[in-house]
C-alpha positions, -999 to 999 in steps of 0.1 A, spaced: 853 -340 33 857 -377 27 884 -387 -2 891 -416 -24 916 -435 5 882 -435 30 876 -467 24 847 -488 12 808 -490 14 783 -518 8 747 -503 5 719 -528 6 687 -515 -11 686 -500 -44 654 -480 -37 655 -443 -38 669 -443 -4 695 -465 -16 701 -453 -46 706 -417 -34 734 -430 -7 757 -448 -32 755 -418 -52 762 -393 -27 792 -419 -10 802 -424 -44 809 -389 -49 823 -383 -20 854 -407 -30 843 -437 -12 841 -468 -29 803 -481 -30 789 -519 -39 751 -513 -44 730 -546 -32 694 -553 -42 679 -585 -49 663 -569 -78 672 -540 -105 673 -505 -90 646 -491 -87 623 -522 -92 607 -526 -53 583 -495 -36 601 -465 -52 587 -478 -88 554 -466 -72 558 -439 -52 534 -408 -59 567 -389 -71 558 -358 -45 584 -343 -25 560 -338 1 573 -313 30 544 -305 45 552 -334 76 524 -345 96 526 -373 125 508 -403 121 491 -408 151 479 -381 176 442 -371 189 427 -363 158 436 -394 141 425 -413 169 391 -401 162 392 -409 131 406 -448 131 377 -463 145 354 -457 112 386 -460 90 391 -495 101 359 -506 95 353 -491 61 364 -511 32 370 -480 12 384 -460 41 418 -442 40 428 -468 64 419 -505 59 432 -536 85 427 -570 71 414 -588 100 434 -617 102 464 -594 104 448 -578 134 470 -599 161 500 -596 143 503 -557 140 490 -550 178 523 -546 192 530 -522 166 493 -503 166 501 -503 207 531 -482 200 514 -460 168 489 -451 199 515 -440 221 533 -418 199 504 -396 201 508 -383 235 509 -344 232 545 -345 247 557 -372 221 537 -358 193 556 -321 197 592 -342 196 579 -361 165 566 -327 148 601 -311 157 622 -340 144 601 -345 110 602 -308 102 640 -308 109 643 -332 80 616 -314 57 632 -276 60 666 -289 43 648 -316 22 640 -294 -9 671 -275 -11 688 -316 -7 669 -329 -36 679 -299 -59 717 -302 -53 717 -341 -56 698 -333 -90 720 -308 -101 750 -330 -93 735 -363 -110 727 -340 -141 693 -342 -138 681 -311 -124 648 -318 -152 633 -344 -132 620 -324 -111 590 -299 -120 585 -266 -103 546 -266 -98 538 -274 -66 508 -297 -52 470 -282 -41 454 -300 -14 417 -296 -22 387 -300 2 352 -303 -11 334 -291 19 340 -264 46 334 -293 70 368 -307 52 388 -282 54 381 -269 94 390 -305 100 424 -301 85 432 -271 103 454 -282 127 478 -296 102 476 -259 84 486 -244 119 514 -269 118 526 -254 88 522 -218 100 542 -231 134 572 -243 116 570 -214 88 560 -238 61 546 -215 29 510 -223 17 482 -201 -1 445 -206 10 424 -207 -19 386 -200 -23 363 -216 -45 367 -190 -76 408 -194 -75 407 -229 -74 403 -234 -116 432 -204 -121 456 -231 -108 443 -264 -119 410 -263 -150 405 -294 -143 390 -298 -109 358 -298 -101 339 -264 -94 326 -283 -68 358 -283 -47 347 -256 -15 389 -252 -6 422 -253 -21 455 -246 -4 484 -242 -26 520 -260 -16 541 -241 -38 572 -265 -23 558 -294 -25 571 -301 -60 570 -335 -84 589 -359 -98 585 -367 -134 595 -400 -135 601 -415 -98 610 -451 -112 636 -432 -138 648 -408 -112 661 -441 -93 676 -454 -125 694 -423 -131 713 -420 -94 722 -455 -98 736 -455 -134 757 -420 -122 767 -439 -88 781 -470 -115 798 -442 -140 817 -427 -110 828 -463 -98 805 -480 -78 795 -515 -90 759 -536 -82 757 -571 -71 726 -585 -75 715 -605 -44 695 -611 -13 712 -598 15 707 -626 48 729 -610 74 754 -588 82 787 -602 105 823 -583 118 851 -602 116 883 -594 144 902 -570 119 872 -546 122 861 -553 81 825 -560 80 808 -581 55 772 -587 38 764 -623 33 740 -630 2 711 -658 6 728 -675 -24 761 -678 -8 781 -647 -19 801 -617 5 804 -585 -1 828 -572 25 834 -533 32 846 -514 61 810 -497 63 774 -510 54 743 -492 49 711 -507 56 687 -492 34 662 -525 22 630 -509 30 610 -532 54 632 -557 50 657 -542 72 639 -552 102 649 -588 94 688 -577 89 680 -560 125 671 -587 141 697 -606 129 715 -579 146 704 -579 179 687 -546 174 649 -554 167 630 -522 153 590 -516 152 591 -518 112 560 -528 96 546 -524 58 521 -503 53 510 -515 19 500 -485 -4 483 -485 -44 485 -466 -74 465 -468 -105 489 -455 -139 464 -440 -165 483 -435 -197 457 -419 -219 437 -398 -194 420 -374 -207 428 -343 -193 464 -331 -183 475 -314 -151 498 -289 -142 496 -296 -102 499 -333 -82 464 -328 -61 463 -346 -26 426 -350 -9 435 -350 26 396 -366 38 406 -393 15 440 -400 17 454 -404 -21 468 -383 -44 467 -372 -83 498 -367 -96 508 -364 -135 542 -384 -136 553 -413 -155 547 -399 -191 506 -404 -176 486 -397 -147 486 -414 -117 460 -422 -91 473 -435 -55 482 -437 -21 456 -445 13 471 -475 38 462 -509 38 478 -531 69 479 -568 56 517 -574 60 544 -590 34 529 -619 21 493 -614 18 481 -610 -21 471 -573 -31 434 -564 -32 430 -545 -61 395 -531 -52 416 -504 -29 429 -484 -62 401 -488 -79 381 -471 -52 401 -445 -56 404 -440 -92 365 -432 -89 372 -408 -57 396 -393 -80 369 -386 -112 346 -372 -88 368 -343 -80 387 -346 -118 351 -348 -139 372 -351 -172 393 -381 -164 392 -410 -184 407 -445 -173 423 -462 -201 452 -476 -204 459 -484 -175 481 -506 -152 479 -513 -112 506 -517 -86 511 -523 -49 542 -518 -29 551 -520 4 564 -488 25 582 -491 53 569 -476 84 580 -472 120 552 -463 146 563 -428 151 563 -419 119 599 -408 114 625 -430 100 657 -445 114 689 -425 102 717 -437 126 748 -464 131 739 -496 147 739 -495 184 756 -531 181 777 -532 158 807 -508 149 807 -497 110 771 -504 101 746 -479 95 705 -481 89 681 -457 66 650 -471 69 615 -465 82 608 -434 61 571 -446 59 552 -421 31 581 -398 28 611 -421 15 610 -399 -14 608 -366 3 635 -376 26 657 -397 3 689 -370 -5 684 -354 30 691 -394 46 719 -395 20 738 -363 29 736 -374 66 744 -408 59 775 -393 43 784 -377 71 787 -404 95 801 -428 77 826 -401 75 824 -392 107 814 -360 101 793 -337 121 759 -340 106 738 -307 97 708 -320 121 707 -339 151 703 -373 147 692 -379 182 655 -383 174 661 -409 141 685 -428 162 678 -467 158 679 -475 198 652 -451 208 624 -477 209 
């Protein structure tokens, strides 16, 4: 166990990821410098869909490959490729398709589920240590299928589940309403995640770990982080756009997407690309929900969180720079009152963020195969959240040169 003489830790990224390593460092006796060009909690985790979602499912793979063809095509698919974007993301889309060789796919499956079988039981004890055991609710999500047709589609992600010993409830058509009134009768299928639990305020959640990181020591600098350099007496040190250092004996890469730019800088380029997702917040709804709701044909999720209900997720690939298209929520805010019949949409706000994904779906957790005393956590795609006190706690343990509690082999950042 590390103490207060193991040194020092700059942690660049104040998302959740970020946030939830310079707590768990700081409380571990190291002393942390959290880095974000912006206030904690400001960048993608403000709009997350605040679901700890365990049930892990590959990206790519046969059935999706099926699918993608109409998805790209269709402006209010799950899936939607700006075209001039198309020659920039090929490499990437090359690699996406690879990953879904049976062989590859089983690694991936093994890997993500490795992460998802201690990720609850994480996210409880970093709760319970930040004080803040509250913020999460203990109502799990129902993924709902309105046709038969839907839900023998999604059966190979239920067997999945089964494989790996995941807990889940089928539901028929007259058990649906017991759980959740407010879905449509319509609805053919339910299944019940009774782990897949919610956070109440995702934006406030990353508040909280970095305000009890700062009360146990750690301080924030404010900056944009432009590279990372070693100098000969082995410190390391993070050198701001605006002409600042923050120098540690370890660093933490944790900036999202932006990492792959620090990675570069590197020498260790990574596959990291944005997959730009939307929410809807609807403050005066209309209805309120006990369960978060995920519609797996359409790819978005209801979830009550942020004193409101919010309406979100699907995948548009358009890269950093390109302005949002607010058409995608909105699309989905009327998917989402077709299976909700009482929802009302006022007051209400929209948001886009940018997630950081890798092509095979699972993040990087690992030290940098260059350089001694620097460490990434990115790449966590749709599950930063999920995944964020799990990537903390082995984060922990390497920096402190600890054994970690799963094997890192598969997240490590040199396997592309």
């Amino acid at each position: 166990m590390a103490n207060e003489t193991n040194g020092t830790v700059a942690v660049v990224g104040a998302g959740v990821v970020g946030a939830s390593i310079a707590f768990e460092l700081q409380r571990r006796g190291f002393q942390v410098t959290l880095i974000d060009k912006g206030e904690p909690g400001r960048g993608t985790s403000y709009g997350n869909m605040a679901s700890i979602a365990l049930d892990f499912a590959a990206g790519s793979g046969p059935s999706t490959w099926k699918k993608l063809p109409r998805w790209l095509i269709d402006p209010e698919g799950p899936v939607w490729l700006r075209p001039s974007y198309a020659p920039k993301i090929l490499p990437w889309f090359l690699r996406f398709l690879a990953a879904g060789r049976p062989a590859r796919l089983r690694e991936i499956e093994d890997a993500g589920m490795s992460l998802s079988k201690i990720a609850l039981a994480d996210f409880r004890a970093m709760l319970d240590a930040a004080g803040a055991p509250e913020m999460m609710t203990e109502e799990g999500c129902l993924a709902i299928y309105e046709t038969e047709a839907e839900f023998d589609a999604d059966r190979g992600h239920l067997e999945l589940m089964r494989r790996y010993g995941m807990e889940f409830e089928v539901l028929s058509n007259g058990a649906i309403q017991h759980y959740e009134p407010t879905l449509s009768p319509k609805i053919a299928r339910a299944v019940l995640l009774p782990d897949n639990k919610s956070i109440r305020d995702p934006y406030r959640l990353v508040v909280k770990l970095a305000d009890a990181a700062r009360a146990a020591g750690a301080t924030f600098v404010s900056g944009q982080a432009k590279t990372v350099e070693r100098k000969a007496d082995g410190k390391t040190s993070v050198l701001l756009e605006n002409g600042g250092r923050v120098e540690a004996d370890n660093i933490v890469l944790a900036a999202g997407v932006h990492t792959r730019f620090l990675a570069e800088r590197l020498g260790e380029p990574i596959p990291l690309e944005t997959e730009r997702g939307y929410h809807t917040q609807i403050m005066q709804p209309g209805i309120s929900m006990r369960y978060s709701v995920i519609w797996p044909h359409r790819a978005f999720m209801v979830t009550p969180t942020a004193g409101g209900i919010r309406v979100g997720g699907n995948v548009e690939l358009a890269g950093l720079t390109a302005a949002p298209d607010f058409r995608r929520p909105r699309v989905l805010v009327r998917h989402a009152q077709r299976i909700l019949p009482g929802l009302k949409v006022q007051d209400t706000s929209e948001w886009m963020g940018h997630r950081p994904a890798l092509p095979d779906t699972i993040p990087i957790i690992s030290p940098s195969s260059k350089m001694p005393g620097v460490f990434y956590a990115t790449g966590h795609g749709h599950l930063g959240l999920t995944y964020s006190a799990t990537t903390a706690r082995l984060i922990a343990h390497m920096v402190a040169g600890d054994r970690t509690p799963v094997d890192i082999k598969p997240f490590r950042i040199d396997r592309f």
